[in-house]
C-alpha atoms as a printed R data frame, in Angstrom:
    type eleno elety resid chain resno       x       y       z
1   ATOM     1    CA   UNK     A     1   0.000   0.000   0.000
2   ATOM     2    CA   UNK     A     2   1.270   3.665  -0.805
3   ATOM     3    CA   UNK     A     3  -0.248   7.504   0.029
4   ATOM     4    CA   UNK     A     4   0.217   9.884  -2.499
5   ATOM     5    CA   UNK     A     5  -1.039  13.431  -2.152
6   ATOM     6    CA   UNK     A     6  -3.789  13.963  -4.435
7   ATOM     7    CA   UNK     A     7  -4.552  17.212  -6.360
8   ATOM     8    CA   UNK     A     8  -6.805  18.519  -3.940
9   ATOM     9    CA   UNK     A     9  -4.430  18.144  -1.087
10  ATOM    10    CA   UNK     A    10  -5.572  14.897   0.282
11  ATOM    11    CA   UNK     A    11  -3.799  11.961   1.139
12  ATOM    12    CA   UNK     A    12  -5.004   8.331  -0.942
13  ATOM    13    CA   UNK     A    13  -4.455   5.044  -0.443
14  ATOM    14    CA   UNK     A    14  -3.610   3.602  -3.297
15  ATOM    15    CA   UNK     A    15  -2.174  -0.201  -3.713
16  ATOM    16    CA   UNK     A    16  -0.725  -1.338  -7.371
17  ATOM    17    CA   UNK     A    17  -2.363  -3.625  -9.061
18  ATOM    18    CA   UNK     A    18  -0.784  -6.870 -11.230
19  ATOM    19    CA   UNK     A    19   0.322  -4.563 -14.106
20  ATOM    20    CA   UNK     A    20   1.590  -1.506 -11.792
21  ATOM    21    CA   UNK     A    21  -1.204   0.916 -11.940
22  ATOM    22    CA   UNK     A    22  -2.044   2.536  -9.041
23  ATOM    23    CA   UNK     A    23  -5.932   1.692  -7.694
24  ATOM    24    CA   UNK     A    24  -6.998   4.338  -4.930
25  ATOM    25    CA   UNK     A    25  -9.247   3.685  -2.222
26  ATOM    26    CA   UNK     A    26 -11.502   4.779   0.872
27  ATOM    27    CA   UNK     A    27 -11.192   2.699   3.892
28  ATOM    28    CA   UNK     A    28 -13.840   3.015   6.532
29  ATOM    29    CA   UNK     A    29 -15.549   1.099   9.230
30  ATOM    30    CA   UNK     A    30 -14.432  -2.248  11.385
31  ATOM    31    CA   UNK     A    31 -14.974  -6.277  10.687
32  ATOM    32    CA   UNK     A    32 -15.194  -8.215   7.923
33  ATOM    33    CA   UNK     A    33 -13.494  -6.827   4.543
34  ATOM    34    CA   UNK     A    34 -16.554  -5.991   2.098
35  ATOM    35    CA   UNK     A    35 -15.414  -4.164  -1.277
36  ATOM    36    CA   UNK     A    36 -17.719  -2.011  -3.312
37  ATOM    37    CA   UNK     A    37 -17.727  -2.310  -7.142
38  ATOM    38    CA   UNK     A    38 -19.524   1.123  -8.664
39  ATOM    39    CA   UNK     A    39 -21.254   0.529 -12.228
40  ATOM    40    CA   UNK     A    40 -21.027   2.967 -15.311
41  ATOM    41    CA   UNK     A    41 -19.844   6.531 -14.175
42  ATOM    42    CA   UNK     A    42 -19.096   5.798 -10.473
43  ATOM    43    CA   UNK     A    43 -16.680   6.490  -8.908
44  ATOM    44    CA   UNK     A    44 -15.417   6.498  -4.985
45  ATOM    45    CA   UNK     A    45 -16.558  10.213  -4.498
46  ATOM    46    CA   UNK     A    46 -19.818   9.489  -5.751
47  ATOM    47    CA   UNK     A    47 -22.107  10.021  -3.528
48  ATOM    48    CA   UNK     A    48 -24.028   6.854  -3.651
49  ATOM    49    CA   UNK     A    49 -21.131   4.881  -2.953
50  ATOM    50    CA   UNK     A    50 -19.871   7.474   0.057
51  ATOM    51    CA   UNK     A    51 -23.490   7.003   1.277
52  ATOM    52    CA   UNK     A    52 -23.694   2.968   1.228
53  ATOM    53    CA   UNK     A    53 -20.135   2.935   2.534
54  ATOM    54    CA   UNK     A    54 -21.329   5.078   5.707
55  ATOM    55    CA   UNK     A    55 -24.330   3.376   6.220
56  ATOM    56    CA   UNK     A    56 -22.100  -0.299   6.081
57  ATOM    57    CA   UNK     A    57 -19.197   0.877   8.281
58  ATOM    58    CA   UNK     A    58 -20.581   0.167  11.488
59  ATOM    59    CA   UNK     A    59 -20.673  -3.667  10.508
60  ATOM    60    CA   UNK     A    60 -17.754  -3.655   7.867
61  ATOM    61    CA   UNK     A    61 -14.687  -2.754   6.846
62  ATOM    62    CA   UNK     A    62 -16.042  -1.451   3.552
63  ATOM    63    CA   UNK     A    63 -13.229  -0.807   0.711
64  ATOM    64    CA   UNK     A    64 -14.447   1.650  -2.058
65  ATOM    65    CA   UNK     A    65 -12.492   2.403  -4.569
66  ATOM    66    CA   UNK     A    66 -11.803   3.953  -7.617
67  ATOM    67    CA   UNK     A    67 -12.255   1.749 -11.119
68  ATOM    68    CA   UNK     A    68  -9.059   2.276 -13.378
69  ATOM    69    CA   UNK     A    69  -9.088   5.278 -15.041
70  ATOM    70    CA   UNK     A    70 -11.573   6.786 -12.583
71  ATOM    71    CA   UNK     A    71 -10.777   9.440  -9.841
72  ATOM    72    CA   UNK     A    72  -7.123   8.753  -8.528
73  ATOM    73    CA   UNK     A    73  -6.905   5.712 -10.279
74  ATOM    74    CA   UNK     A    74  -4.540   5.008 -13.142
75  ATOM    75    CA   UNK     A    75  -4.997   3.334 -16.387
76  ATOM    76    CA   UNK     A    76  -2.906   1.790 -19.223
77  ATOM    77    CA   UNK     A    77  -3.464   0.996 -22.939
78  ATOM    78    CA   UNK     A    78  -5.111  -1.175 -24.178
79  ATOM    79    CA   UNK     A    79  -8.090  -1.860 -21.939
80  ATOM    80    CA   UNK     A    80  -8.913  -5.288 -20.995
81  ATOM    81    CA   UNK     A    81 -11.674  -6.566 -18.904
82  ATOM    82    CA   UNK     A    82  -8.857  -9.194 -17.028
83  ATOM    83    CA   UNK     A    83  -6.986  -6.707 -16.136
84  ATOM    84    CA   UNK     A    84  -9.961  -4.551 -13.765
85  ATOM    85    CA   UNK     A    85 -10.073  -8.367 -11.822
86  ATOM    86    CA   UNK     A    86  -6.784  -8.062 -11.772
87  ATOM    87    CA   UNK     A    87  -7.115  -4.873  -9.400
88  ATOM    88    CA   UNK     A    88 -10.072  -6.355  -7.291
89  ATOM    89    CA   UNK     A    89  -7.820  -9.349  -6.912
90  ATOM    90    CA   UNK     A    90  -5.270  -6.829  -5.488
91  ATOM    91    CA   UNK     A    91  -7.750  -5.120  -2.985
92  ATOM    92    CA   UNK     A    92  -9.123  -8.310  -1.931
93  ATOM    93    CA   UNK     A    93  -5.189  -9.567  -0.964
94  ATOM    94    CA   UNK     A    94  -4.493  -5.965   0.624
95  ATOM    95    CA   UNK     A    95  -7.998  -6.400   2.673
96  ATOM    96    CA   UNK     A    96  -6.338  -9.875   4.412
97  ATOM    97    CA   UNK     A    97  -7.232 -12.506   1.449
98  ATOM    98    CA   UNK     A    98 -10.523 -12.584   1.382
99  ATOM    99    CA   UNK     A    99 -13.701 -10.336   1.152
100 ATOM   100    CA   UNK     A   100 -17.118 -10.036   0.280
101 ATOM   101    CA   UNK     A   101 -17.997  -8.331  -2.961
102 ATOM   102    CA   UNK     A   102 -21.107  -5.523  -3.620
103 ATOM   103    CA   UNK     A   103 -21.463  -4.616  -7.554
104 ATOM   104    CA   UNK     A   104 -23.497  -2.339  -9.017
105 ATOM   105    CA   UNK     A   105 -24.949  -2.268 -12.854
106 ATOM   106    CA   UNK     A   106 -22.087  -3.228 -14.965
107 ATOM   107    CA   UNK     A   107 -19.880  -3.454 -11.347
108 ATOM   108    CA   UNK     A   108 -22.002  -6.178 -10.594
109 ATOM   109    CA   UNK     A   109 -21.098  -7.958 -13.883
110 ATOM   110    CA   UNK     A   110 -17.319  -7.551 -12.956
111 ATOM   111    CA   UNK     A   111 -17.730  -9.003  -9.750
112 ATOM   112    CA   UNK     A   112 -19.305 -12.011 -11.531
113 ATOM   113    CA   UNK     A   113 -16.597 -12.129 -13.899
114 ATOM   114    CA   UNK     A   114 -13.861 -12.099 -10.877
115 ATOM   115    CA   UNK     A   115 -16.278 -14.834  -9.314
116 ATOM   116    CA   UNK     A   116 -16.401 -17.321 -12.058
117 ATOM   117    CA   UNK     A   117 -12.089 -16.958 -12.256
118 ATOM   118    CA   UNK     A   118 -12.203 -17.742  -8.798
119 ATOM   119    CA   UNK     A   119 -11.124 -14.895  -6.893
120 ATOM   120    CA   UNK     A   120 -11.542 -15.657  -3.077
121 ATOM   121    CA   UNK     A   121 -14.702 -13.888  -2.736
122 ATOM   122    CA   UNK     A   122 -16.491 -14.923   0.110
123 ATOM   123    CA   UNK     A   123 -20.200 -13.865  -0.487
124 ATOM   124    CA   UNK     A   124 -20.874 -12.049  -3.584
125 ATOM   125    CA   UNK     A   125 -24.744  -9.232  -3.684
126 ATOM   126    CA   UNK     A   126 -24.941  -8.032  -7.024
127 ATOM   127    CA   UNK     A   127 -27.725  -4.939  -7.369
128 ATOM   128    CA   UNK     A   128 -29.385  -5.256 -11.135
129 ATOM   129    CA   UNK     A   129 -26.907  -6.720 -13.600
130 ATOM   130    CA   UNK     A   130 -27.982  -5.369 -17.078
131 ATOM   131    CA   UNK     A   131 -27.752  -8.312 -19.007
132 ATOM   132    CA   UNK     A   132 -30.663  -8.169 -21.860
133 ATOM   133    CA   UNK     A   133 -32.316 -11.581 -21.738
134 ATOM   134    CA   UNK     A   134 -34.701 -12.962 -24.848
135 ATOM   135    CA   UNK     A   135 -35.631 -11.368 -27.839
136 ATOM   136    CA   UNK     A   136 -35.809  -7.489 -26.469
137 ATOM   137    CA   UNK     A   137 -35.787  -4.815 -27.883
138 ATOM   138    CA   UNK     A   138 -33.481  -2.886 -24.959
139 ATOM   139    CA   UNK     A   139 -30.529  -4.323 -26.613
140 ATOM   140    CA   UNK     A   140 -27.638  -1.836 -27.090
141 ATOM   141    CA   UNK     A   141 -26.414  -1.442 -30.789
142 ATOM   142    CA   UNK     A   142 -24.356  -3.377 -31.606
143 ATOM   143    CA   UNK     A   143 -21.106  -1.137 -32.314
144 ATOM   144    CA   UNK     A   144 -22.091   0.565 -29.439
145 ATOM   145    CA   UNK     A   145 -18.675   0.039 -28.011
146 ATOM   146    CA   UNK     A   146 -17.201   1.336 -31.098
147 ATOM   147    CA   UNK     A   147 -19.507   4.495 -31.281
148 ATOM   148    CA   UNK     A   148 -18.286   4.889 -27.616
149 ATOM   149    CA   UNK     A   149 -14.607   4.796 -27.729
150 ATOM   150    CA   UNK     A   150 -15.052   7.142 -30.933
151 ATOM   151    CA   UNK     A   151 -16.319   9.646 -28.690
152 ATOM   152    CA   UNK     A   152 -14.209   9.396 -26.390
153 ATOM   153    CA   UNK     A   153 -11.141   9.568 -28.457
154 ATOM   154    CA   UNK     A   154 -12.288  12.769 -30.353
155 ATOM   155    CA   UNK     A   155 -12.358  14.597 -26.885
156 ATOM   156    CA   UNK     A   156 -16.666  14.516 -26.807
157 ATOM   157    CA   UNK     A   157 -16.895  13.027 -23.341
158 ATOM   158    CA   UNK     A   158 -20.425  15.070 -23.045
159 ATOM   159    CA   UNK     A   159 -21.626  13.550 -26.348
160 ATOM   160    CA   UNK     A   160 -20.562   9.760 -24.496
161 ATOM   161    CA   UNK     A   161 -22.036  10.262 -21.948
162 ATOM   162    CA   UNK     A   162 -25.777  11.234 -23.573
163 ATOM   163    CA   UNK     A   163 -24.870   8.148 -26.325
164 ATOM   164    CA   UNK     A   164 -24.680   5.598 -23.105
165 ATOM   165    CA   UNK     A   165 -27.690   7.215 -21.520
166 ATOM   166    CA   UNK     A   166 -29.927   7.067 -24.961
167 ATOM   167    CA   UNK     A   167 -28.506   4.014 -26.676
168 ATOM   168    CA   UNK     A   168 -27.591   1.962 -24.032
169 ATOM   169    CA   UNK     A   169 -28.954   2.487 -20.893
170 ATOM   170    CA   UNK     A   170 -32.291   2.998 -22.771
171 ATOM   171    CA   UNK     A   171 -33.515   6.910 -21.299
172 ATOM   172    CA   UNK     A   172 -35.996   8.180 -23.260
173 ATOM   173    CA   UNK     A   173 -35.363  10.447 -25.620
174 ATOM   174    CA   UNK     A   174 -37.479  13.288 -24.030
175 ATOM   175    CA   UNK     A   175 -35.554  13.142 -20.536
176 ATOM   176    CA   UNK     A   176 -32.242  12.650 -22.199
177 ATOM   177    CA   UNK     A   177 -32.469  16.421 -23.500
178 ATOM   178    CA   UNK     A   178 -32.363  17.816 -20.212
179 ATOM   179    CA   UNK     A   179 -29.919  15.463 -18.576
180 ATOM   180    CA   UNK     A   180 -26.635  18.078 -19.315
181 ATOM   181    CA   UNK     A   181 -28.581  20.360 -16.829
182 ATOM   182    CA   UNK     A   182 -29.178  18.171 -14.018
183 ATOM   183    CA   UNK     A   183 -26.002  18.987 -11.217
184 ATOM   184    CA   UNK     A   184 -24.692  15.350 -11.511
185 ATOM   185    CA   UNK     A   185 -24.065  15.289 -15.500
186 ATOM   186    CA   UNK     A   186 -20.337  17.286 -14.237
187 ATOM   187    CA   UNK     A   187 -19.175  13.963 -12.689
188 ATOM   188    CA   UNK     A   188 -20.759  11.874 -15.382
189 ATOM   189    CA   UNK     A   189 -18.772  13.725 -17.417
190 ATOM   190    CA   UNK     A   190 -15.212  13.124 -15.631
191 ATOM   191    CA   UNK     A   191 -15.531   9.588 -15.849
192 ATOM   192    CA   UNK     A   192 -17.265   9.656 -19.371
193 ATOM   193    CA   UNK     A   193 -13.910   8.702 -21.181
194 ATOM   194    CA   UNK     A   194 -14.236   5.013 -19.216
195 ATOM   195    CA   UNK     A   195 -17.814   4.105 -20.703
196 ATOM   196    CA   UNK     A   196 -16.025   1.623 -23.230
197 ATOM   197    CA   UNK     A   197 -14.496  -0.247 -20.813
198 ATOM   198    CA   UNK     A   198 -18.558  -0.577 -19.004
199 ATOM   199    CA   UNK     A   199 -19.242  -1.625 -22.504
200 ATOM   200    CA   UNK     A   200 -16.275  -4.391 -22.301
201 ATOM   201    CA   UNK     A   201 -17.518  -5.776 -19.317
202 ATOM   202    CA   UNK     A   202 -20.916  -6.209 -20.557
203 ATOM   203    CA   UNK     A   203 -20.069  -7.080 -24.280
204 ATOM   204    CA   UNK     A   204 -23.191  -7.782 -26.119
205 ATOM   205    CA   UNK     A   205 -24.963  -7.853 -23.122
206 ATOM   206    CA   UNK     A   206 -26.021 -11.455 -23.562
207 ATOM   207    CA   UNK     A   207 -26.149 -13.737 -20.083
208 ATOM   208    CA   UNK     A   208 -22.846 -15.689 -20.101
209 ATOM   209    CA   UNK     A   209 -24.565 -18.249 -18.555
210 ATOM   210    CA   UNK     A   210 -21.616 -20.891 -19.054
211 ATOM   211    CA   UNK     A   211 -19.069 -18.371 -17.008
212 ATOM   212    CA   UNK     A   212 -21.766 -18.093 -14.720
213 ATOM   213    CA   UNK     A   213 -22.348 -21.809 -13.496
214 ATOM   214    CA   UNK     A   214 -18.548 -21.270 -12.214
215 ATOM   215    CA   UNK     A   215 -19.340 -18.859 -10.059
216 ATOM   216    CA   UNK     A   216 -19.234 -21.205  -6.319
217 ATOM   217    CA   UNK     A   217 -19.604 -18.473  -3.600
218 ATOM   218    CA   UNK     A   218 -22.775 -17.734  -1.837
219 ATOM   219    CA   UNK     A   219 -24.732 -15.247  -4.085
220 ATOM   220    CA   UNK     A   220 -27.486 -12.269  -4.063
221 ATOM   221    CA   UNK     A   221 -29.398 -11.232  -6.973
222 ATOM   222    CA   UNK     A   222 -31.283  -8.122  -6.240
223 ATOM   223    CA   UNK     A   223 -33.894  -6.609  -8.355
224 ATOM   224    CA   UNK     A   224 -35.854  -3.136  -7.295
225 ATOM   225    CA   UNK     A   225 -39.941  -3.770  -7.733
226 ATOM   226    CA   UNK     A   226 -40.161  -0.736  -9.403
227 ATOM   227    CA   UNK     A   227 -37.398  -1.189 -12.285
228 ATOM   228    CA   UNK     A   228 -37.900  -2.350 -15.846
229 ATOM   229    CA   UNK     A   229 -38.957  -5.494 -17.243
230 ATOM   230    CA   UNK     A   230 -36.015  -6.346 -18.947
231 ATOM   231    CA   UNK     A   231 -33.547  -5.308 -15.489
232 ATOM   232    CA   UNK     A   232 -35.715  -7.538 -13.302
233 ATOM   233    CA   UNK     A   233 -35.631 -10.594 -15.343
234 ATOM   234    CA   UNK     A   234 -32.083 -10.081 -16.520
235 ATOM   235    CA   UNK     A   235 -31.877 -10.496 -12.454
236 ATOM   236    CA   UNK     A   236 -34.071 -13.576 -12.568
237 ATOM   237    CA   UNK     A   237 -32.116 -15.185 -14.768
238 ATOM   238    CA   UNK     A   238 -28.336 -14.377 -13.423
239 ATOM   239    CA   UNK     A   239 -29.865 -16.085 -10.493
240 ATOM   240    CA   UNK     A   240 -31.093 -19.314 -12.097
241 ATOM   241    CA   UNK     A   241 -27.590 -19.154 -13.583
242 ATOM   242    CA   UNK     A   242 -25.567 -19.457 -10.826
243 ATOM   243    CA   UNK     A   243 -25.780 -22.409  -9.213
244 ATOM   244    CA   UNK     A   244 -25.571 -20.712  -5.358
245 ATOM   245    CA   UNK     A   245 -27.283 -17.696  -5.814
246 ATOM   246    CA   UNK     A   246 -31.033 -16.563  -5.113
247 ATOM   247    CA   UNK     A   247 -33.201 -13.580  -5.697
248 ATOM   248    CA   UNK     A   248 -34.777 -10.927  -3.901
249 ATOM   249    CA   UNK     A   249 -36.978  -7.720  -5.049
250 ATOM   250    CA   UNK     A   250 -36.398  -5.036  -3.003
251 ATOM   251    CA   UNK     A   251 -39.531  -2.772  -2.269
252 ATOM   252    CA   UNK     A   252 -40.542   0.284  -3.980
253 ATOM   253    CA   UNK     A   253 -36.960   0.857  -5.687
254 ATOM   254    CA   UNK     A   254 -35.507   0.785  -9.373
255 ATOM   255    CA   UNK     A   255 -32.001   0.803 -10.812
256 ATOM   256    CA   UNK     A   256 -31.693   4.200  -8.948
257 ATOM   257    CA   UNK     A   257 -31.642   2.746  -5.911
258 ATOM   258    CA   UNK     A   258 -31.794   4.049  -2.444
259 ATOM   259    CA   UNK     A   259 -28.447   3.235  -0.548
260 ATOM   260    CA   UNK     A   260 -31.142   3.451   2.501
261 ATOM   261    CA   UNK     A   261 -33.406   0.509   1.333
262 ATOM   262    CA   UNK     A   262 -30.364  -1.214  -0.224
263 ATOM   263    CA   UNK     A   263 -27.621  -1.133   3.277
264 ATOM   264    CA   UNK     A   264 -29.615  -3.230   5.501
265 ATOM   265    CA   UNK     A   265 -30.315  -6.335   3.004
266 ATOM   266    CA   UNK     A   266 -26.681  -6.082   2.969
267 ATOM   267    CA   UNK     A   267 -25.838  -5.988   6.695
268 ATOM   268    CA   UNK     A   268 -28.253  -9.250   6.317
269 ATOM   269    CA   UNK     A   269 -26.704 -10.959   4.263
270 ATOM   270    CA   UNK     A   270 -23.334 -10.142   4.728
271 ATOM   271    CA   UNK     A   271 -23.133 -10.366   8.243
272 ATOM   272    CA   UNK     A   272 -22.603 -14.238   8.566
């Protein structure tokens, strides 16, 4: 483990990861190790995962940290899914060798992934993976990737970000217009530049149910009642997939979920 000075003045712990870049992290609470995994555009300093991590410490030693290329985090060329295991590999050796694992959205997909390689997870709650299950019509283009990392490399993080938001995550066109005013879109834009490696981690958003049935650990599916169709059976069926896992629909919420409703089904199940 290092701490660097970041450019606001702060210190960060940061550890390296397999291929030296540096992952930073937050550190708070006492007991058992649980690491959070943030989906598309989170980050450490979001304020979801600040909030969860709070609400957790009391029971936890909660890790959250910053995905390569996010916040303090570095990066390398080319991206590759293996490699952002790689770095929760490193956190969960740094937090003692073992740890329970939290993942959000796509987060939640790269906790499966580090799962089925057989990463010493210990119990794994995954909140809404986005999979797109059956014939639906919710599935992403299918360059979306490429129309992505286009953005990105001309410099048009803004334009990214509203392409994820329309294309992929499905908004509707008549809300997407006024997302560049809302106060958030500032820090969707910071991290905008990493929405092709989201779009790695999903790839064509089909369920991998083969590298699922690997997956060993004890497992959560979580669903909110009041998201889409396609999110809660895409959560149906990652839990029919994997062998140890079951479901739960958590009242009144969607894939905007409360960290209020969401922290104590996690104490729950977590606290073993």
């Amino acid at each position: 483990m290092t701490e660097v000075t970041s450019s606001k003045g702060m210190a960060v712990s940061k550890i390296l990861s397999s291929d030296g870049v540096a992952i930073a992290y937050d550190r708070v609470g006492q007991g058992p190790p649980l690491i959070l995994v943030g989906g598309a555009f989170s980050y450490r300093a979001f304020p979801g995962l600040v909030e969860l991590a709070e609400l957790l410490s009391p029971h936890f030693t909660v890790i959250n940290y910053d995905r390569r290329g996010r916040g303090d985090s570095g990066d390398t060329t080319p991206y590759a899914v293996e490699r952002e295991v790689d770095d929760l590999d490193a956190l969960i050796r740094h937090a003692g060798g073992s740890a329970s694992v939290w993942g959000l959205s796509s987060g939640a997909v790269l906790a499966l992934r580090a799962a089925a390689r057989g990463l010493a997870i210990n119990r794994l709650a995954l909140y809404e993976p986005p999979f797109v299950v059956g014939d639906s019509d919710r599935r992403p283009p299918a360059d979306h990737r490429a129309q992505l990392t286009r953005l990105v490399a001309a410099g048009r993080r803004s334009a990214a970000a509203k392409y994820h938001m329309r294309k992929v995550a499905g908004v509707p066109a008549v809300l997407a217009v006024g997302l560049p005013l809302l106060p958030m879109w500032s820090r969707f834009k910071a991290v905008a530049h990493t929405l092709p490696y989201d779009a790695a981690v999903m790839g064509d958003y089909s369920l991998p149910a083969g590298q699922m049935s690997l997956v060993t650990v004890p497992t959560l599916v979580i669903a909110g009642e009041r998201s889409s169709a396609v999110l809660r059976q895409a959560a149906q069926e990652v839990a029919n997939a994997v062998p140890t896992a079951r479901h739960r629909s958590l009242e009144g919420q969607n894939h905007n979920v409360s960290m209020k409703a969401l922290a104590p089904v996690l104490v729950e199940y977590f606290k073993v």
